[in-house]
N, C-alpha and C positions, 0 to 999 in steps of 0.2 A: 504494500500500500504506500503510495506517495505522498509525503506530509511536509508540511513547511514549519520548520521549528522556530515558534516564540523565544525561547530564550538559549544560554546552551545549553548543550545535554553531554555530559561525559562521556567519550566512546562514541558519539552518534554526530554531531557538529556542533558548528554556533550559531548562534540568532539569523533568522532569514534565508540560512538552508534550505536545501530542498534534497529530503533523503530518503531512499526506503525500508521503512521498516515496517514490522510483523503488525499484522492485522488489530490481534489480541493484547498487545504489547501499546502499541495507538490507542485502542481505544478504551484498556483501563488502566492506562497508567500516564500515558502522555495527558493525552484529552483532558482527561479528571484533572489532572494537576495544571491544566495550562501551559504545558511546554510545547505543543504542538497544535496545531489543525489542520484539516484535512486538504489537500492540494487542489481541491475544484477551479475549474475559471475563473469565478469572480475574486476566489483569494490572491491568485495570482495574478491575479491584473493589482487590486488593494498592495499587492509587496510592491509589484512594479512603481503604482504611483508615490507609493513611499519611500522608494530610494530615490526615484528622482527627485520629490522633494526636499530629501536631504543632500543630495549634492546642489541644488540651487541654495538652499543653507550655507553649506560649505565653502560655493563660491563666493557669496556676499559675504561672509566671515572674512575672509585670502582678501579680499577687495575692501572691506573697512578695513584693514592689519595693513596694507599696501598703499592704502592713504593716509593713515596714520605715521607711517615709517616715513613717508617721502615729507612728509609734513615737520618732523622730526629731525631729517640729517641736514647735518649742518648749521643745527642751532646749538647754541650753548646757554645753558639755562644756569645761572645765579644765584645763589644762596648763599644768606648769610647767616653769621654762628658767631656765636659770642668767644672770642679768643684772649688770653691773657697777652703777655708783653712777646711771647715767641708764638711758633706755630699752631699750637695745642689748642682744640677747644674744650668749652666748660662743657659741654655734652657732648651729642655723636649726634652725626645727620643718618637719619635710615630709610628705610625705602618708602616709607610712608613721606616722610620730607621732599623727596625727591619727587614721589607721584600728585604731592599737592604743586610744587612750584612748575612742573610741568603744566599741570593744569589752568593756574594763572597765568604764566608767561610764553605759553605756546598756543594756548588752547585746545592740549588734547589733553581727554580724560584717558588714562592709563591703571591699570589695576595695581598695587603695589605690588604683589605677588609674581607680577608679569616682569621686574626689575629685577635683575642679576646681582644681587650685591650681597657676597658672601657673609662681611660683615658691616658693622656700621664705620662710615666717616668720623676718624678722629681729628684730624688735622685739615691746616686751609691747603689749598692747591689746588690744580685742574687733576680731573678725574675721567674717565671711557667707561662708562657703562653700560652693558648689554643688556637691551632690552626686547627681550621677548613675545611681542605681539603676536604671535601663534604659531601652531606647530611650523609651520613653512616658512613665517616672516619672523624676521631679526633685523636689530637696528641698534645702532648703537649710538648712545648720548653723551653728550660731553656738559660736563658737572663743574664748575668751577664755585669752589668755597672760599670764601671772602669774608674776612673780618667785618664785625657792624658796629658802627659807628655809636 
């Protein structure tokens, strides 16, 4: 019997499969539990329209990331931190600092998480930071920390 698997199944495949298995095995143990149904025409046109809809997702995802990046290079974005008499500051800039000043002074809203920065900014100087706007796109920002006045 031909079925389309909802979710994965161990041994059998992953989500959105198309596999054959036993009759008895479908239809009380897949079915009941919701791992599968049955392969008819109208299910498999429903998979169809759903993958395509998720790559029309996907692309407009790659294409916000790909306007964001180009929007992105070759700016350098400013931040200031309170410093003593040498380099050192009284805190640390972190990626949340980083994702706020981007969004003032660029006007892209960036997720912090999506910021590469192993640890926090202790000192002033210019800084490269890889920025991850999605699986495919990467960009990298240039951070310069500046004493405030």
């Amino acid at each position: 019997m031909k079925i389309i698997l909802t979710k994965d199944v161990p041994n059998m495949g992953k989500q959105g499969d198309i596999v054959n298995a036993a009759e008895g095995y479908a239809r009380n143990f897949l079915f009941p539990r919701k791992l599968a149904i049955e392969a008819s025409k109208g299910n498999l046109e429903n998979i169809d329209r759903q993958h395509a809809l998720e790559e029309r997702l996907k692309e407009k995802r790659v294409a916000t990331a790909q306007k964001a990046a180009s929007q992105l290079d070759g700016k350098t974005i400013t931040i200031q931190g309170k410093s003593g008499g040498g380099s050192k500051l009284f805190g640390s800039i972190t990626a949340n600092d980083i994702a706020d000043a981007v969004k003032n002074q660029a006007g892209v809203e960036i997720d912090r998480r999506k910021i590469d920065l192993q640890k926090p900014i202790r000192s002033l100087g210019d800084y490269d930071i890889l920025v991850q706007l999605h699986r495919d796109v990467k960009s990298t920002l240039k951070v310069s920390i500046v004493a405030a006045e």
